[in-house]
N, C-alpha and C positions, 0 to 999 in steps of 0.2 A: 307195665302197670302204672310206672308214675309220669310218662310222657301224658298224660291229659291236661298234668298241673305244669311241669317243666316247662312246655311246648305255647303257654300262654305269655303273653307279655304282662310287666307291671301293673297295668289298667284291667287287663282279660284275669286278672288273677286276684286284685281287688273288688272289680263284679261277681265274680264265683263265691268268694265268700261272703258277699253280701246279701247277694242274692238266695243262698241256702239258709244263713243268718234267718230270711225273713221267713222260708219257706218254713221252718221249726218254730213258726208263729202259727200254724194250721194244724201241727201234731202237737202242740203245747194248749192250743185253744178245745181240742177235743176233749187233749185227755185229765188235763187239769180240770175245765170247767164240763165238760159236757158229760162227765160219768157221773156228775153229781148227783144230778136228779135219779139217776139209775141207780144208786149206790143209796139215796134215800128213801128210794121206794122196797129195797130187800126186804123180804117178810114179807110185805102186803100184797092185798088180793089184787088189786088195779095196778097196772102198768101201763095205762093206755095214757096219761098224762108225761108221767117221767119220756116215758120211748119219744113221743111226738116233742119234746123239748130238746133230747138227744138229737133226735132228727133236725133239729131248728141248729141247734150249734154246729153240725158236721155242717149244712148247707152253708150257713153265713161264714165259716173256716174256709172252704172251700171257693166261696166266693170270693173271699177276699184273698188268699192268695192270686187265684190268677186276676185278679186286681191288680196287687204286689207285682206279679209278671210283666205283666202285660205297661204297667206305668215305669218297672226299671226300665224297659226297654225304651221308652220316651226318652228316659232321663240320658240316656248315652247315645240316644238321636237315630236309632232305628225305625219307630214307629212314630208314626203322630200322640195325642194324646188321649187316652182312654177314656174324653167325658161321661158317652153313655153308661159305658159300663160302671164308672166312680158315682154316675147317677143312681143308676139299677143300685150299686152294693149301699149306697145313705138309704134311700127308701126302704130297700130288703130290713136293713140295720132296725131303724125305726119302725118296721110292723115287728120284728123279732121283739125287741123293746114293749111296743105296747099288747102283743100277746103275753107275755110274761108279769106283768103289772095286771093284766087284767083276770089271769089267773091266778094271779096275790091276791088281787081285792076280793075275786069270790070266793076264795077258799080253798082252790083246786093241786095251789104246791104243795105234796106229801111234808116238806118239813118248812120251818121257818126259816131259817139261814138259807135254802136252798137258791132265791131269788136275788139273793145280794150277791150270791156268786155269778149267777146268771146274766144280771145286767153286765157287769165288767167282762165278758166276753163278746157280746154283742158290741160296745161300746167302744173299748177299749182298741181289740182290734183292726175295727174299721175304723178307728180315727187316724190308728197309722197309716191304714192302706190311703187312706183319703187325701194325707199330708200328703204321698208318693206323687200323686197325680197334679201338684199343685208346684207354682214354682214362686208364687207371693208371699213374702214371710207375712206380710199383713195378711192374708187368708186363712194362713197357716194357723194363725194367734185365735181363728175364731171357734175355730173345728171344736175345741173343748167346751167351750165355755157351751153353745149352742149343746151341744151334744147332752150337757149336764142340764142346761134351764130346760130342754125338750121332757130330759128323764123326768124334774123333778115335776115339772108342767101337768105332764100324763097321769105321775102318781098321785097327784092331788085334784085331777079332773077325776080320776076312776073312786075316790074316795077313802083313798088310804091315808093316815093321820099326816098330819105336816111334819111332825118329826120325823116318824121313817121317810115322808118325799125329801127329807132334806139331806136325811145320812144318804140316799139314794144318789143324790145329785152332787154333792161333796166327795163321794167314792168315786163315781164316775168320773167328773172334773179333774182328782189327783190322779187315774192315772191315766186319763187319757194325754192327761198334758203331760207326761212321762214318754209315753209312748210316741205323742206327736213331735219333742225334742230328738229324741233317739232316731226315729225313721226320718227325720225334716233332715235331721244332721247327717247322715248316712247316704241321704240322696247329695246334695252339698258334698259331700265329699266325694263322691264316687263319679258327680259329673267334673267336678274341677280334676280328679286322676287324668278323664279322659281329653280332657281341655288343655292339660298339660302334655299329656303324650302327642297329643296334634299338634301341638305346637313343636313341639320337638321334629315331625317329620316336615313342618312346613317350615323351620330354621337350617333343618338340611337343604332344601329344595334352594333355598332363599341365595344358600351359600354355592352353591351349584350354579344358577343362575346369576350370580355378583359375578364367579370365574369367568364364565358365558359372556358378561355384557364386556370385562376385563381387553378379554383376549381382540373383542367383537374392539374396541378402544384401539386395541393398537394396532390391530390391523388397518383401521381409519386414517390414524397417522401416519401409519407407514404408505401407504399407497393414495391417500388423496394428493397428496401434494404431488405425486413422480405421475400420478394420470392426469393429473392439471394441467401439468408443465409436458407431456408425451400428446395431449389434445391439441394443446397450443403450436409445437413445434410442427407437429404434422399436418394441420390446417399450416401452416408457414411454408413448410415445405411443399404442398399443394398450390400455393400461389405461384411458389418460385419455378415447380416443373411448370405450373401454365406459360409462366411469361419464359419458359425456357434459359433458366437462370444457372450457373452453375453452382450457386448456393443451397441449390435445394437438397444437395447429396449430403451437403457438410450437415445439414438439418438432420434428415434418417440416420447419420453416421451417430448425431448425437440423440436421436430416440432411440438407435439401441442400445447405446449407451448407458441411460435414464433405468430402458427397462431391463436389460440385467443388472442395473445396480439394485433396484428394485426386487428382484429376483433373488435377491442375497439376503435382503432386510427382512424378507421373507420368511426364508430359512432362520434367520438370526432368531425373528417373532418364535416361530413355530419350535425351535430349539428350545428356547427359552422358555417356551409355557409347558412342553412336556417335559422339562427336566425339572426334581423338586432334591432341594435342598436336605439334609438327612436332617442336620441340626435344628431348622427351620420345622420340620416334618415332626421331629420326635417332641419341642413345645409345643407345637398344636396339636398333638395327641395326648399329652398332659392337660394342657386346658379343654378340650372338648372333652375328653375321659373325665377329668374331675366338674364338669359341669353337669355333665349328665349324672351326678351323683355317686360316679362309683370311687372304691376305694384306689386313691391316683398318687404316688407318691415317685419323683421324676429324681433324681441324682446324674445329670448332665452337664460336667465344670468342660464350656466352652474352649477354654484355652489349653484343656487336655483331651480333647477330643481326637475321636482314631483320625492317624492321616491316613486317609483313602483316597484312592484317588477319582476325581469329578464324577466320574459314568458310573463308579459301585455308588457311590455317594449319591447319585441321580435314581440307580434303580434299588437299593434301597430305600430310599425316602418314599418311593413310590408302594413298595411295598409294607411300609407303616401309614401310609394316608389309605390303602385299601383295607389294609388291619381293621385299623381306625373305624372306618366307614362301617365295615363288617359286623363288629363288636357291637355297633348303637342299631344300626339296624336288627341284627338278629337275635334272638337269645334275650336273657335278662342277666347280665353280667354284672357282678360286684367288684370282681377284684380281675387285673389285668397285669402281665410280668412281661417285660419289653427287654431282649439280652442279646447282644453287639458283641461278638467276640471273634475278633481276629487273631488266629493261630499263626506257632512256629512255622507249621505243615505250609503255609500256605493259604488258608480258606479263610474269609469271613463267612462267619455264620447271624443271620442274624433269627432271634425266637421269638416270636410273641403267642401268648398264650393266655387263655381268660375260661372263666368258669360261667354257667347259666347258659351254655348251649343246649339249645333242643335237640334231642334225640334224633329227630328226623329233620329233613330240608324242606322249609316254607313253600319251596316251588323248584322249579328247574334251575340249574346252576348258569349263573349269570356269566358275562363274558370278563368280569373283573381279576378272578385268577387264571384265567385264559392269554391274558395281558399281561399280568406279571410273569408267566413262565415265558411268555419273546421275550420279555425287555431283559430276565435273567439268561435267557436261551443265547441272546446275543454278546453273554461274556460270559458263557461256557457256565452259568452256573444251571442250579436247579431247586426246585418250589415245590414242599409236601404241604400238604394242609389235610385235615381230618380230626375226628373225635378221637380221645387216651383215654376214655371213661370218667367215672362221676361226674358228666355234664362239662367236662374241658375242653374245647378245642384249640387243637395246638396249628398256627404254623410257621416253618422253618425253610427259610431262604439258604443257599450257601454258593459264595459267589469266590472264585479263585483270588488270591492274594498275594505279595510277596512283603506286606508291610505288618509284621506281628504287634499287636495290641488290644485291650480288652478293654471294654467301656461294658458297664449292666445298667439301665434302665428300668426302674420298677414303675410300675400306674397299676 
């Protein structure tokens, strides 16, 4: 029942409430303003005024939410921008406006107060939906002001005293610019959520591809120089068999040389970039954990560190960088408990565990703990991972040992 809410990210979950936020701008504009006129016509013979005014506010309610709709969706770069329609709902707005003033002036609203209520529903509401669709605070700033010289404009073209076109136009004015803050700031916020979440997947990427160009580096080094000098010696060698030298052999003896030395450096590279440091591993899950905001607190004294030996110490570390990775991509985690404990028994264990797991899985399971169980497979250990409920996912590495010692890591 509650995986609709759980199941969204930071951003998908500050849209949802913003977005219903607005939508109870459509049942608040009906039932506040639009029962008015029905509610001041009780008793009386004629209802055919009060009803067609009712009808006038559900329409322009309704219009303007899927306004509302239709321009959040702009704002977080799904849709283009909803001109026409922010068109259609000013115009709509303004004949709504001057029907209602022109039934003041002749006589036609059952009560006097009923029209003051009236205008600030029309007015009011569309000027927020109207901010939504705009992304110029200078545009934003005009929405009111227009909105009120138009009210107070009408009510003194139709003949109603300057005083009322002014409390008209002063009522309209205060809250439209209420309204125009509140939705102008809400858009402002909800596209910078999402501006910050991308940025977050494209600071992953970024990091991904820095490793990428990394590895791409030293394999340059390593092999341009040994294929320079393997090009050179065997064009040399080439010469030498032509002119039937007996030098040309000592030349091959030494490109193969070259290239199984080459052949080594290889391995060394490739060693080297898939082995990852435990210690190394577990601050950079501190820093990337506490940058992405969650609650990250790291207890890791270097010089008491478990002695493990290099390959648990390799496929562990590996298994807190896929943690890691896991935690920020999936779920909406706050709090994160990272626990290294090497037993009398024998076993390193290591846990890491976070909360804000979605119920269910984004998509098909990746090949990422598919990898950690070889790399632990090939020192006899083994790798659970799964939900313990209220949204924790826990997982536990446990890799054989004979060096007892216990180190806990909190993030």
């Amino acid at each position: 029942m509650t995986g609709w809410w759980k199941n969204r990210s930071s951003a998908g979950k500050v849209e949802l409430y913003t977005r219903w936020s607005f939508y109870l701008f459509v049942a608040l504009e009906i039932v506040s303003f639009g029962m008015v006129p029905v509610a001041a016509a009780a008793g009386k013979s004629s209802h055919t005024v009060p009803l067609l005014l009712f009808t006038l506010v559900c329409g322009h309610a309704a219009l303007c939410g899927v306004l509302t709709s239709e321009s959040l969706h702009w704002v977080v770069g799904r849709r283009e921008r909803p001109v026409r329609l922010a068109v259609v709902t000013a115009v709509a707005s303004g004949a709504a406006t001057f029907i209602v003033l022109a039934l003041e002036a002749a006589g036609k609203i059952p009560e006097r107060g009923v029209t003051a209520m009236l205008l600030p529903a029309f007015t009011w509401f569309s000027a927020g939906a109207l901010v939504l669709a705009l992304r110029s605070v200078r545009k934003m700033r005009w929405v009111g002001p227009a909105a009120a010289a138009g009210t107070g404009l009408t009510a003194l073209a139709l003949g109603l005293p300057a005083g009322e076109a002014l409390g008209y136009a002063v009522v309209v004015l205060l809250g439209s610019l209420f309204f125009i803050f509140t939705c102008g700031f809400s858009a402002w916020l909800l596209r910078t959520v999402y501006e910050l979440d991308h940025s977050r997947e494209v600071q992953a990427r970024l990091a991904v591809a820095e490793e990428r160009l990394r590895f791409g580096r030293d394999l340059h080094d390593v092999m341009g120089r040994n294929l320079a000098v393997i090009a050179l010696k065997s064009e040399l060698a080439i010469q030498l068999a032509r002119r039937e030298r007996p030098e040309a052999v000592e030349q091959m003896i030494e490109v193969q040389r070259i290239a199984q030395e080459s052949q080594r450096e290889v391995r060394d590279v490739v060693r080297g970039y898939r082995q990852a440091d435990l210690a190394v591993e577990l601050e950079g899950a501190r820093g990337v954990l506490s940058a992405a905001g969650m609650d990250c607190r790291v207890d890791f004294r270097a010089g008491r560190g478990p002695e493990l030996p290099a390959e648990v110490q390799s496929a562990l570390g590996w298994v807190v960088r896929e943690a890691t990775t896991n935690i920020l991509r999936h779920g909406d985690a706050h709090r994160c408990l990272i626990r290294l404990t090497a037993e009398e028994t024998g076993s390193v264990t290591l846990l890491v565990e976070n909360d804000g797991a979605p119920e269910a899985p984004a998509g098909p399971p990746g090949s990422g703990l598919a990898g950690l169980r070889e790399r632990l497979a090939a020192l006899d250990g083994t790798l659970q991972a799964g939900l313990v409920g209220d949204g924790r996912f826990r997982l536990r590495a446990e890799i054989p040992n004979r060096r007892p010692q216990e180190l806990e890591v909190r993030a």
